[in-house]
Biotite code that builds the C-alpha atoms (Angstrom):
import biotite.structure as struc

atoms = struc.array([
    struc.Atom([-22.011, 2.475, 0.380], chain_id="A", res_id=1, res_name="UNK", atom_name="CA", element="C"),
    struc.Atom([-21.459, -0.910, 1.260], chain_id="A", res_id=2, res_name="UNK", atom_name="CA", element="C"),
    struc.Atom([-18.827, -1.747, 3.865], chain_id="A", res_id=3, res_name="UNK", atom_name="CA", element="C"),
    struc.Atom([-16.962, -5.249, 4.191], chain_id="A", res_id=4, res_name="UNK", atom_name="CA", element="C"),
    struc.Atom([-13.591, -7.213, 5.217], chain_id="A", res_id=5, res_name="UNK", atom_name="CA", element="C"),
    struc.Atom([-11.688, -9.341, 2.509], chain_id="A", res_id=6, res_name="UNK", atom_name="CA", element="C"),
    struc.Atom([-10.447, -9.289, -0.602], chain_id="A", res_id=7, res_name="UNK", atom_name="CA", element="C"),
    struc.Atom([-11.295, -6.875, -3.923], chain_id="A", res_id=8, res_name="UNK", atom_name="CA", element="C"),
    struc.Atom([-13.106, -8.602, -6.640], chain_id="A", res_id=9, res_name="UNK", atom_name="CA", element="C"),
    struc.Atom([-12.078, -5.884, -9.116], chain_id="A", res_id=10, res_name="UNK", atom_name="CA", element="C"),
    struc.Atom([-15.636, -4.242, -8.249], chain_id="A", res_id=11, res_name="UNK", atom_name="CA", element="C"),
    struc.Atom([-14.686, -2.246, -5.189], chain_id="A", res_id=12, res_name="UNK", atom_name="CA", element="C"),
    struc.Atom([-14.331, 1.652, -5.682], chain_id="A", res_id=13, res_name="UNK", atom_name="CA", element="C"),
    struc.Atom([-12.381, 2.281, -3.040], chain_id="A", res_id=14, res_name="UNK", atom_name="CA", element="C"),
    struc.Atom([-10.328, 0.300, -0.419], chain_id="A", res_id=15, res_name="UNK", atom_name="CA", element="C"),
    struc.Atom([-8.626, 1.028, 3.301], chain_id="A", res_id=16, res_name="UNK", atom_name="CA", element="C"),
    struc.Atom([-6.304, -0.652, 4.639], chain_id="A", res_id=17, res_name="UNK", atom_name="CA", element="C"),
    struc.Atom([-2.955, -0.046, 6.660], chain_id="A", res_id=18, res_name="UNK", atom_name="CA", element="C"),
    struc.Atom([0.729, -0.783, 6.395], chain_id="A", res_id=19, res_name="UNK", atom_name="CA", element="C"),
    struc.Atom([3.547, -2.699, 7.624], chain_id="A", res_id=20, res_name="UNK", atom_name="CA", element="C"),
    struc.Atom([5.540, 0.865, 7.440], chain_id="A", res_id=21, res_name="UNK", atom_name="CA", element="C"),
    struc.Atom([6.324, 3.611, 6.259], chain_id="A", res_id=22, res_name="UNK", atom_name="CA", element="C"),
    struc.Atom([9.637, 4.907, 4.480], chain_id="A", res_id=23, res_name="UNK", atom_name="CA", element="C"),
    struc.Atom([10.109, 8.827, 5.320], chain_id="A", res_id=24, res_name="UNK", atom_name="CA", element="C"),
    struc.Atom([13.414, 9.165, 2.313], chain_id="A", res_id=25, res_name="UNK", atom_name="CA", element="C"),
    struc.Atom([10.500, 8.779, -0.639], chain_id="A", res_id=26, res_name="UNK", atom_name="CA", element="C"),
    struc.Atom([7.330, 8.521, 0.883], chain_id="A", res_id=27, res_name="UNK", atom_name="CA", element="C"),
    struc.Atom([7.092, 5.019, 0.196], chain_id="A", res_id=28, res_name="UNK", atom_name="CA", element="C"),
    struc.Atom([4.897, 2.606, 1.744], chain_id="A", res_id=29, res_name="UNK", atom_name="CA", element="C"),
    struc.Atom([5.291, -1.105, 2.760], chain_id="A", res_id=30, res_name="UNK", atom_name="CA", element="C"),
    struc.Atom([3.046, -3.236, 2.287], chain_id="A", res_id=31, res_name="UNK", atom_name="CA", element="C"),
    struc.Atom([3.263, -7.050, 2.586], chain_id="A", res_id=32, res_name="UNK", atom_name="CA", element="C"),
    struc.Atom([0.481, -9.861, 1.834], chain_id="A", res_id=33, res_name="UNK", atom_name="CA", element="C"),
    struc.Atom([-1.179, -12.483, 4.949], chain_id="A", res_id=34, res_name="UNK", atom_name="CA", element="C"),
    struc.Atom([-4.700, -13.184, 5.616], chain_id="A", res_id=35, res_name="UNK", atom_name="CA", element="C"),
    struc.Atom([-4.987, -9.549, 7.125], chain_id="A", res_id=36, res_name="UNK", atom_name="CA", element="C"),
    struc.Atom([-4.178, -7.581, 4.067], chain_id="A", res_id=37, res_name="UNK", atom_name="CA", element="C"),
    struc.Atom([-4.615, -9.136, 0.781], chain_id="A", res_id=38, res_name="UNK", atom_name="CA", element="C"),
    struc.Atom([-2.915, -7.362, -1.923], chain_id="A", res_id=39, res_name="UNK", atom_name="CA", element="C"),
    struc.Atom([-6.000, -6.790, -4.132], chain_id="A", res_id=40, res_name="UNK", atom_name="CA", element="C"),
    struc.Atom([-7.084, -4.293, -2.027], chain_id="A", res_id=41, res_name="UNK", atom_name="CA", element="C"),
    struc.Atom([-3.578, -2.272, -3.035], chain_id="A", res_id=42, res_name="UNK", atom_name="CA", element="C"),
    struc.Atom([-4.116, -2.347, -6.592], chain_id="A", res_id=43, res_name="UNK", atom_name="CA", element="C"),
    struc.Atom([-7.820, -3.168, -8.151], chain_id="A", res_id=44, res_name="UNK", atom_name="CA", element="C"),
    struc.Atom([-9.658, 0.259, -6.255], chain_id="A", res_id=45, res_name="UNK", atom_name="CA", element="C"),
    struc.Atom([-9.326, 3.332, -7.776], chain_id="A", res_id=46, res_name="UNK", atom_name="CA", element="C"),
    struc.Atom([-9.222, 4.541, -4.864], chain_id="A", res_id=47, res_name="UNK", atom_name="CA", element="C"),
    struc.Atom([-6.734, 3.523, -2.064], chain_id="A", res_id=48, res_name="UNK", atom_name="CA", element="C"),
    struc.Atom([-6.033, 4.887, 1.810], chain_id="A", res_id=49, res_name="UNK", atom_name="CA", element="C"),
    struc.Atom([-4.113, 3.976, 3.608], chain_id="A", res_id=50, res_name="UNK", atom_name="CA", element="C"),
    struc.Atom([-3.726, 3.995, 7.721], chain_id="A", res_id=51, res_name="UNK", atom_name="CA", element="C"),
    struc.Atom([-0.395, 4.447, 8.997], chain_id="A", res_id=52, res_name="UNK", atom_name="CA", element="C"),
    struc.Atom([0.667, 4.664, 12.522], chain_id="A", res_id=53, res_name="UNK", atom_name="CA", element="C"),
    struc.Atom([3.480, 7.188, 12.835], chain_id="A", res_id=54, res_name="UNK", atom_name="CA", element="C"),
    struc.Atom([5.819, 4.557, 15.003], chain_id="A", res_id=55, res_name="UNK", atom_name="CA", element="C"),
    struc.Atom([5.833, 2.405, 11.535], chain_id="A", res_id=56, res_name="UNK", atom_name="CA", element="C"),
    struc.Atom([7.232, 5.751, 9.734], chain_id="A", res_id=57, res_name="UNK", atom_name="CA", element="C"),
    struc.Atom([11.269, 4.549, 9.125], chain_id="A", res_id=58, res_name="UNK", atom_name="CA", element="C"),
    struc.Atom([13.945, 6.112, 7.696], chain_id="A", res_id=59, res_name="UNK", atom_name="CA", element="C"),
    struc.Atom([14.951, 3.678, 4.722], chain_id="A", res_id=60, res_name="UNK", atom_name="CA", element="C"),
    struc.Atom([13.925, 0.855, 2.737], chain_id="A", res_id=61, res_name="UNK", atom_name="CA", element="C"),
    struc.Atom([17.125, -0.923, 4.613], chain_id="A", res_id=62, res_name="UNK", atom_name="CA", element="C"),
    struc.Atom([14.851, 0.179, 8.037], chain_id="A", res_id=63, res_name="UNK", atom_name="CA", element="C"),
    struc.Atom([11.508, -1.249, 6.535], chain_id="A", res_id=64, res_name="UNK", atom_name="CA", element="C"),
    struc.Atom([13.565, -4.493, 5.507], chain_id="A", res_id=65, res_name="UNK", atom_name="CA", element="C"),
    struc.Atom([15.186, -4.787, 9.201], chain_id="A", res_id=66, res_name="UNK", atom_name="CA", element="C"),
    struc.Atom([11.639, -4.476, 10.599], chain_id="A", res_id=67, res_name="UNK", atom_name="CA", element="C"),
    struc.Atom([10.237, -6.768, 9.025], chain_id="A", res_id=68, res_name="UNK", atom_name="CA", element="C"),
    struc.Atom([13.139, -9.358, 9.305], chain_id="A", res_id=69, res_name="UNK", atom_name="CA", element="C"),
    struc.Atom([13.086, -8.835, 13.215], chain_id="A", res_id=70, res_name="UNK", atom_name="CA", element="C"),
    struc.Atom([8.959, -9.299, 13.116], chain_id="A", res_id=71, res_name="UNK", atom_name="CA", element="C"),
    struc.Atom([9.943, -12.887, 13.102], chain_id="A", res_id=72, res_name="UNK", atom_name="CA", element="C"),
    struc.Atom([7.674, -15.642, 11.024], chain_id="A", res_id=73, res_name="UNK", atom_name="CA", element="C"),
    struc.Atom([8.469, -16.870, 7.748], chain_id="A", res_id=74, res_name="UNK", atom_name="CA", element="C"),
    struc.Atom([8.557, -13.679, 4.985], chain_id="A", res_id=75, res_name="UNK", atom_name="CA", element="C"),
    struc.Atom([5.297, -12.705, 3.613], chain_id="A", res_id=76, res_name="UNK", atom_name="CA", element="C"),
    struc.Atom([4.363, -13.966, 0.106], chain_id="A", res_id=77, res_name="UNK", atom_name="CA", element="C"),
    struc.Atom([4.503, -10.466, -1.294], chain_id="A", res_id=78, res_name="UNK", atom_name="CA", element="C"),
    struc.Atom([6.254, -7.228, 0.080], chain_id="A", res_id=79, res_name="UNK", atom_name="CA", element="C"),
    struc.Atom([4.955, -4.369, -2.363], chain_id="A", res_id=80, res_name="UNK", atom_name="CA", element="C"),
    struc.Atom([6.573, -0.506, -1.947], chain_id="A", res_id=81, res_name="UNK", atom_name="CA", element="C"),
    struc.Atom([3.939, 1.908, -3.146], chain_id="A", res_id=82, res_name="UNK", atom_name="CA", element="C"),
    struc.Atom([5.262, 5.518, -3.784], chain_id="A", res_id=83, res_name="UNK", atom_name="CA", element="C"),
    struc.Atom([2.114, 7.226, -4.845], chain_id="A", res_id=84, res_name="UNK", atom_name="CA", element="C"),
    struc.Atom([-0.414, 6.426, -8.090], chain_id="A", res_id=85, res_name="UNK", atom_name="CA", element="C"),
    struc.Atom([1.251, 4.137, -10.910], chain_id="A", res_id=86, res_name="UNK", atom_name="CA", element="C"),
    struc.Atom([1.462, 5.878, -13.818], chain_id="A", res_id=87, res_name="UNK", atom_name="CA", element="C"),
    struc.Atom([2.705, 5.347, -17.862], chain_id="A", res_id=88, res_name="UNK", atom_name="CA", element="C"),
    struc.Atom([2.339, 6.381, -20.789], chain_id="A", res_id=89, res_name="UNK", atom_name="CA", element="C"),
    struc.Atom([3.080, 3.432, -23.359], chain_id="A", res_id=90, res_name="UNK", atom_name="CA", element="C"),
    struc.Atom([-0.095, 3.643, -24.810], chain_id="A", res_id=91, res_name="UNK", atom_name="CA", element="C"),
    struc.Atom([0.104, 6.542, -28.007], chain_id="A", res_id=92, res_name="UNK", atom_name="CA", element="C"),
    struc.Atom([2.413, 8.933, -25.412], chain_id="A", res_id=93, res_name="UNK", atom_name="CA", element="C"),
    struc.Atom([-0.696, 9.740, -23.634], chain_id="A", res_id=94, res_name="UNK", atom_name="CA", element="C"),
    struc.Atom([-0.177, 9.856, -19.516], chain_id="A", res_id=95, res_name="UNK", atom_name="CA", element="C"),
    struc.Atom([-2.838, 7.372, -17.954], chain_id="A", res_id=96, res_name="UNK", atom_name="CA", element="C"),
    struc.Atom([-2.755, 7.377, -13.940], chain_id="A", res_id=97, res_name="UNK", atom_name="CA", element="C"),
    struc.Atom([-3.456, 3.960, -12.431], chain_id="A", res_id=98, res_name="UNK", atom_name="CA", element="C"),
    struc.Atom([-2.123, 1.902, -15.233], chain_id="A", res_id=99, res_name="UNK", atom_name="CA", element="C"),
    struc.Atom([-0.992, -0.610, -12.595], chain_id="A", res_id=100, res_name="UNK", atom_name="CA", element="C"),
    struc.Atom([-3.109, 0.527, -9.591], chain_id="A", res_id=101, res_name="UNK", atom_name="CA", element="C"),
    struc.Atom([-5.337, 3.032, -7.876], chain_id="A", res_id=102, res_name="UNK", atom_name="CA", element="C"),
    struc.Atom([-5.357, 6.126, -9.711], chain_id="A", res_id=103, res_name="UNK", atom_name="CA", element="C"),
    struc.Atom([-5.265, 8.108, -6.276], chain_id="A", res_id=104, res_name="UNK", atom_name="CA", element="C"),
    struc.Atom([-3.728, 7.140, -3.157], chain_id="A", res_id=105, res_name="UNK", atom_name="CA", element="C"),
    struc.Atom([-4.252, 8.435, 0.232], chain_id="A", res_id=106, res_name="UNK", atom_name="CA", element="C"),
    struc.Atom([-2.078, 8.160, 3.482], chain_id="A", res_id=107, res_name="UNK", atom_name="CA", element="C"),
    struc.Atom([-3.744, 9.099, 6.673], chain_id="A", res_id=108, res_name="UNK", atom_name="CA", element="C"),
    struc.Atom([-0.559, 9.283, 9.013], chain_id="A", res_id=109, res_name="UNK", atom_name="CA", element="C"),
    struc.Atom([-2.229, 8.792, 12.469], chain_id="A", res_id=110, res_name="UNK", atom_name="CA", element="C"),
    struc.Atom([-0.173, 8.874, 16.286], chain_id="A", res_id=111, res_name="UNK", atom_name="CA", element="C"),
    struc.Atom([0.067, 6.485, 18.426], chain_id="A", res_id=112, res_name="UNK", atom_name="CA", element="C"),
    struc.Atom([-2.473, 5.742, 21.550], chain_id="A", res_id=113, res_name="UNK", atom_name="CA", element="C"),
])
């Protein structure tokens, strides 16, 4: 297993990265774009985990939004809310998981040092 920093090129198997937060009412997380976390690595894996610290863990979306507002800076590119693998089943009613995304996601919810 090769480890590196950057971007997916569609080739990667499996991808870490953290989050801006985390939204405790759905188990959603928040993830934004920036030179620190480009968004391929959310969605061209199959499989994604994730590192979350448990003072990012909010209670709402409205939370995650206010966070991010007060972080200051312009607003990221791209604020994505993942709630667990994409799924559909347009294709002859048959379920596929990771139709738009990893087909398994994994949050490791760490505490703070």
């Amino acid at each position: 297993m090769a480890v590196r920093e950057g971007s997916s090129d569609g080739t990667d198997e499996t991808s870490v990265t953290g989050a801006f937060a985390g939204v405790a009412e759905t188990g959603t997380l928040m993830l934004h774009s920036g030179p620190a976390g480009p968004t391929t690595l959310n969605f061209l894996p199959d499989d994604h985990i994730v590192v979350l610290r448990a003072s990012q863990v909010v209670a709402s979306y409205e939370d995650g939004w206010q966070r991010l507002r007060a972080a200051g800076g312009a607003m990221p590119r791209t604020v994505n809310f993942i709630t667990g693998p994409s799924r559909s089943a347009d294709i002859e009613q048959t379920l596929q998981m990771g139709a738009h995304g990893p087909r398994r996601l994994h949050i490791v919810l760490v505490e703070d040092l």
